[in-house]
C-alpha positions in Angstrom: -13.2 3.6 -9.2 -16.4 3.5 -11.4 -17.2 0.4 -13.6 -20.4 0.8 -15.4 -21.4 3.2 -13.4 -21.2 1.6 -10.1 -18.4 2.3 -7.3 -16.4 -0.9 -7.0 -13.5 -0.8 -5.0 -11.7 1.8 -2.7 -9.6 4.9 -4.1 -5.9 4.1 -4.7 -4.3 6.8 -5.8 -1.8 4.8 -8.0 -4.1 4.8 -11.1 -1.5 2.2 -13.3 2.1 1.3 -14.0 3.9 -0.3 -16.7 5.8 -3.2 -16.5 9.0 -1.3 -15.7 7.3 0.4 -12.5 6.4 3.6 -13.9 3.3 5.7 -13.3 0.9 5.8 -15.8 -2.1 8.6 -15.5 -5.6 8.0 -16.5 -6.2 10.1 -19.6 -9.4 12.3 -19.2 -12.9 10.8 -20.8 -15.0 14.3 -21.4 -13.5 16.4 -24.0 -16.4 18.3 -25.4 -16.0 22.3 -25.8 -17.2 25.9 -24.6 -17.4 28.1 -27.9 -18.9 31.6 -28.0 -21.4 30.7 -30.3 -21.9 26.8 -29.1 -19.8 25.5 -32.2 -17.9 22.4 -32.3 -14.7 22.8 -30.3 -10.8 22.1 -31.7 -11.0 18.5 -31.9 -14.9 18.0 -33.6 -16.6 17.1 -30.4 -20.1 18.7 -29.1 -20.4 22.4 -28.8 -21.4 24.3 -25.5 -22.5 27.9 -25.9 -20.6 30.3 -23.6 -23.7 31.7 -21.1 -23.5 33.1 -17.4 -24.0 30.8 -15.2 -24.8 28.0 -17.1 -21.5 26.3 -15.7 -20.5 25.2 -12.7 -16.3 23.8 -12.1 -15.9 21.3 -9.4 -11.7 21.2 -8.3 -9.9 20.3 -5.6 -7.4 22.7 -4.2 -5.2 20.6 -3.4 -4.5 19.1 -7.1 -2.2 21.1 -9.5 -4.3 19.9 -12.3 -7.8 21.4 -11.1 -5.3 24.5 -9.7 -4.9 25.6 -13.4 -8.4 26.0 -14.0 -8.7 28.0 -10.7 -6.2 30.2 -11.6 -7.2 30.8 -15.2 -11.0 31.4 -14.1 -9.3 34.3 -12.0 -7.2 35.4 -14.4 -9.7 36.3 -17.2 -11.9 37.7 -14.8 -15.0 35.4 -15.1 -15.4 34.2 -11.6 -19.4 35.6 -11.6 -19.6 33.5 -15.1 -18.3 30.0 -13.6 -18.9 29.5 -10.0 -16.6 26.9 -7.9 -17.2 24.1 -5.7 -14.2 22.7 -3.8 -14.0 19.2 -2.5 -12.0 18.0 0.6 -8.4 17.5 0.3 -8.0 13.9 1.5 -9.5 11.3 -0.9 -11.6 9.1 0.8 -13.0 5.2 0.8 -14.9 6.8 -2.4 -12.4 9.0 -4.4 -13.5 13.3 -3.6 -16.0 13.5 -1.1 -17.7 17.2 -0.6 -17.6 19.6 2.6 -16.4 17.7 6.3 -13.2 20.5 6.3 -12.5 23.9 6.3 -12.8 25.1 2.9 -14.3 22.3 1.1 -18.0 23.0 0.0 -20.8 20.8 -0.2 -22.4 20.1 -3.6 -24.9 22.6 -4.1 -26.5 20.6 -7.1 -27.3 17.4 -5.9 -26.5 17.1 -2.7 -23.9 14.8 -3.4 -21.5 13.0 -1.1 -19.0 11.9 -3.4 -18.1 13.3 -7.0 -18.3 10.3 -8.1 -21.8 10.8 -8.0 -21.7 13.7 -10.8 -19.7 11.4 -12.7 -22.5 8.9 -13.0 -25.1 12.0 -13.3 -23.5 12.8 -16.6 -22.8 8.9 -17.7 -24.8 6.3 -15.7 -22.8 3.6 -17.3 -19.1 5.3 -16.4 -15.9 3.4 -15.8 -12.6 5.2 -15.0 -11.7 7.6 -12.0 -14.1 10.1 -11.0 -11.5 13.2 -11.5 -10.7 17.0 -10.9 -11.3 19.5 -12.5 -14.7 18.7 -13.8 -17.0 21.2 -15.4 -20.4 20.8 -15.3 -23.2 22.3 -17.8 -26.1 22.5 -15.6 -28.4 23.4 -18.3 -28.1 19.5 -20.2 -26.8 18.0 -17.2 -23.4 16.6 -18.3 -19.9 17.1 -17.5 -18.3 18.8 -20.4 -14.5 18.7 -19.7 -12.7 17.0 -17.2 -8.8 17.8 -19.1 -7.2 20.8 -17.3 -5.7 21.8 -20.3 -8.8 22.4 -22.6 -10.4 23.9 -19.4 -7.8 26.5 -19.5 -8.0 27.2 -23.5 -11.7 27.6 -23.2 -11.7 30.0 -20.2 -9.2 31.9 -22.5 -11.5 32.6 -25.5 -14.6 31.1 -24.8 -16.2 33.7 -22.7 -14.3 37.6 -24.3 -17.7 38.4 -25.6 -18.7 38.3 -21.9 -16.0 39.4 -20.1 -13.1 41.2 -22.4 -9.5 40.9 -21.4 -6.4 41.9 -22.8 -4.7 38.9 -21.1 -4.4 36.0 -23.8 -2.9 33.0 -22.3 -2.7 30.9 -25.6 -1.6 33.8 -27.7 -1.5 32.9 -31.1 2.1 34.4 -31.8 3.4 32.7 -29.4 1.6 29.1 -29.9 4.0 27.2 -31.3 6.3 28.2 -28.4 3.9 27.2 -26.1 3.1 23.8 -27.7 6.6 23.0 -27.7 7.0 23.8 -24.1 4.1 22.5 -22.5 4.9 18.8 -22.8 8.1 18.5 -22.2 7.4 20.5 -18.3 4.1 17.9 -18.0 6.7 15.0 -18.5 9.5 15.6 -16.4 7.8 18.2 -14.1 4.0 18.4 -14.1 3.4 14.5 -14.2 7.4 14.1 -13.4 6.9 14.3 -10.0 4.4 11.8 -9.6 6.4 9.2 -11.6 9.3 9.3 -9.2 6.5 9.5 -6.1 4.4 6.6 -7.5 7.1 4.8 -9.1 7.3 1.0 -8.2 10.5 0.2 -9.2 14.1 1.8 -8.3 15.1 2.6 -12.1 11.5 3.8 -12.9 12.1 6.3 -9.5 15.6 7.1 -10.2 14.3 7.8 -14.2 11.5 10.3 -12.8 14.0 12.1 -10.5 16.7 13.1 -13.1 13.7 14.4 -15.3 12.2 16.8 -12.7 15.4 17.9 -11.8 16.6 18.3 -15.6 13.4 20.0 -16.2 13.8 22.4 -13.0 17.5 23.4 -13.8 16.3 24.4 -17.4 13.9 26.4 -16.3 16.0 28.1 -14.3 18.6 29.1 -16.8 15.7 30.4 -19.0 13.8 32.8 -16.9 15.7 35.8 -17.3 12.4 37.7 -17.9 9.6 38.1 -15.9 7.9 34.8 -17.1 8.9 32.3 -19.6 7.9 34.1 -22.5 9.5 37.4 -21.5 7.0 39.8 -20.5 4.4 37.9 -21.4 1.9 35.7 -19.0 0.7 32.4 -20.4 -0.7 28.9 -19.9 2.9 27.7 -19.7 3.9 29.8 -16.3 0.0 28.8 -15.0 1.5 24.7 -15.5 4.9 25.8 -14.2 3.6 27.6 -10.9 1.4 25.0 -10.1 4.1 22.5 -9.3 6.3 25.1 -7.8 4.1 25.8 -5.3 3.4 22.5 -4.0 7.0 21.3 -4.4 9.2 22.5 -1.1 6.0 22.2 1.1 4.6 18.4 -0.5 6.9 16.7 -3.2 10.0 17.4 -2.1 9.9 14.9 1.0 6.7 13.1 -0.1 7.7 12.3 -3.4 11.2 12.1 -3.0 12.3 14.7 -5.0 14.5 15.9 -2.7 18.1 16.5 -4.7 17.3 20.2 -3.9 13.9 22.7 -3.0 12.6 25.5 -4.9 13.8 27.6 -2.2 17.7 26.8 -3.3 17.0 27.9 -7.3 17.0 31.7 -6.9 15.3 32.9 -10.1 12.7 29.4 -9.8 12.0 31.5 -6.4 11.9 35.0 -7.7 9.3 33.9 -10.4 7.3 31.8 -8.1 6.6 35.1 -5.9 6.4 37.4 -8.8 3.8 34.9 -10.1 2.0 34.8 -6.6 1.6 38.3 -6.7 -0.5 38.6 -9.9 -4.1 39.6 -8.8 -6.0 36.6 -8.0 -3.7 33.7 -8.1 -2.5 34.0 -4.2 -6.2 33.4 -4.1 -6.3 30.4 -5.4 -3.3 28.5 -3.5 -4.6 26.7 0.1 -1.6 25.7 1.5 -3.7 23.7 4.1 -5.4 21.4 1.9 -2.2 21.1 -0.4 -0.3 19.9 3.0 -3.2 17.8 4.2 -4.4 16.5 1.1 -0.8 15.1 -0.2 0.1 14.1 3.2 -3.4 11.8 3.4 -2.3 9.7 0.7 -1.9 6.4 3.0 0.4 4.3 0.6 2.7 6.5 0.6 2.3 7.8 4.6 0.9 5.1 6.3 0.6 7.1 9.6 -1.2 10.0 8.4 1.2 12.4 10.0 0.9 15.8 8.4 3.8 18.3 9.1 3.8 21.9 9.0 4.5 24.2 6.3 8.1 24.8 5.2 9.0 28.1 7.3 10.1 29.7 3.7 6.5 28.7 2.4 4.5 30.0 5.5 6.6 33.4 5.0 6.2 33.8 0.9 2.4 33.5 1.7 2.6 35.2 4.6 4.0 37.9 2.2 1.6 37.9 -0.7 -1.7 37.9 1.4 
């Protein structure tokens, strides 16, 4: 990680736990806002006027968290507005390093090696973890979000007067919903999953386990619509899919989270494709990386050994090409 600025020891990616054993994630450091107009954003901080290619979003495509940003960029059509640069989907000695694998880029910027590198462009005096997503305003030179979830809001509304869409992912009718929703599948689901993968103790584990489970069969009983808001797409089924799709192929054994796959919850499966088959988010899903990325994390597979593809997986995207 960064302290001051300066790399000091290798990536783990175990960030903290408590005293019980449990995972504890990083919360992200750049908050500031995208607005149409460059106002200040929802919670007070700087303003960023919404301009073509004036930002650039750095992910990896192997994280669920960046994953979101990917597929609401898609989604609201403003893929010529932001362009992407992928990193390699096995943290190295130094945290994300750029290009050295199919489908990673190199930084076109800076010629950076690391993204910890950007970190320290935007704050030369940075401690944390050099994170995904990041988005980058190349015009002051400064990250201006690194939170998936404000990404997401701002590619919602902060671009229309660019790019109109009748897709609203954060609807307003349906925000309190949504609010109620959303942290409840990031606790047991979204984030659930790395508590019981991370977990250091067997209660903190067996804790994390019920709750993705509990959380999975829930969802299940709901969806008897197209998405969880009936016919309606939103920023909840973008959090939901991106777990699902990584969850038979990398959690499931990984992790541990192995009571049951998404494969053996029939309307968790039926949505997962339906959702695959919007325009653009098949697009968005590298099952290599999410394989060899996970699979790369050494504390938890200490021989590297990377299997293939669940034979369901390889067909359902097989299916949706």
């Amino acid at each position: 990680m960064l302290v001051n600025g300066r790399w000091t020891e290798d990536w783990q990616p175990v960030q903290k736990a408590d005293e019980d054993g449990r995972f504890v994630r990083q919360v992200s450091s750049f908050r500031d806002w995208i607005t149409p107009d460059g106002s200040a954003g929802p919670a007070g901080g700087a303003g960023f006027m919404a301009e073509t290619g004036r930002y650039r979003l750095y992910v990896a495509l192997i994280c669920p968290w960046a994953s979101r940003t990917l597929i609401a960029r898609k989604l609201k059509g403003i893929e010529d507005l932001i362009p992407v640069t992928a990193v390699n989907p096995a943290l190295a000695t130094q945290g994300w390093q750029f290009g050295g694998y199919a489908g990673a880029d190199e930084d076109p910027l800076f010629g950076a090696r690391h993204l910890h590198e950007i970190y320290t462009r935007a704050d030369p005096a940075f401690t944390g973890r050099a994170t995904v997503p990041v988005l980058w305003d190349t015009k002051r030179g400064v990250i201006v979000n690194n939170e998936s979830a404000d990404i997401v809001r701002m590619f919602d509304s902060a671009f229309e007067h660019l790019v109109p869409s009748d897709l609203r992912l954060y609807p307003e009718e349906l925000a309190s919903e949504i609010d109620a929703l959303n942290p409840r599948i990031y606790d047991k689901l979204n984030n659930g999953v790395y508590k019981a993968g991370f977990a250091s103790s067997q209660e903190a584990y067996e804790e994390a386990v019920a709750g993705v489970f509990d959380m999975l069969d829930e969802l299940e009983e709901q969806l008897t619509d197209d998405f969880l808001f009936g016919d309606r797409l939103t920023e909840t089924d973008i959090r939901t899919f991106v777990s699902l799709i990584r969850f038979d192929a990398a959690y499931y054994g990984l992790f541990k989270v192995n009571r049951r796959q998404i494969a053996e919850y029939p309307r968790l499966s039926a949505y997962m494709e339906r959702f695959l088959r919007v325009p653009g988010v098949a697009e968005t899903v590298n099952m290599d990386h999410i394989i060899r990325g996970y699979y790369a994390i050494e504390r938890l597979n200490p021989a590297r050994i990377t299997p293939a593809a669940p034979a369901h997986i390889e067909q359902l995207m097989a299916k949706v090409a």
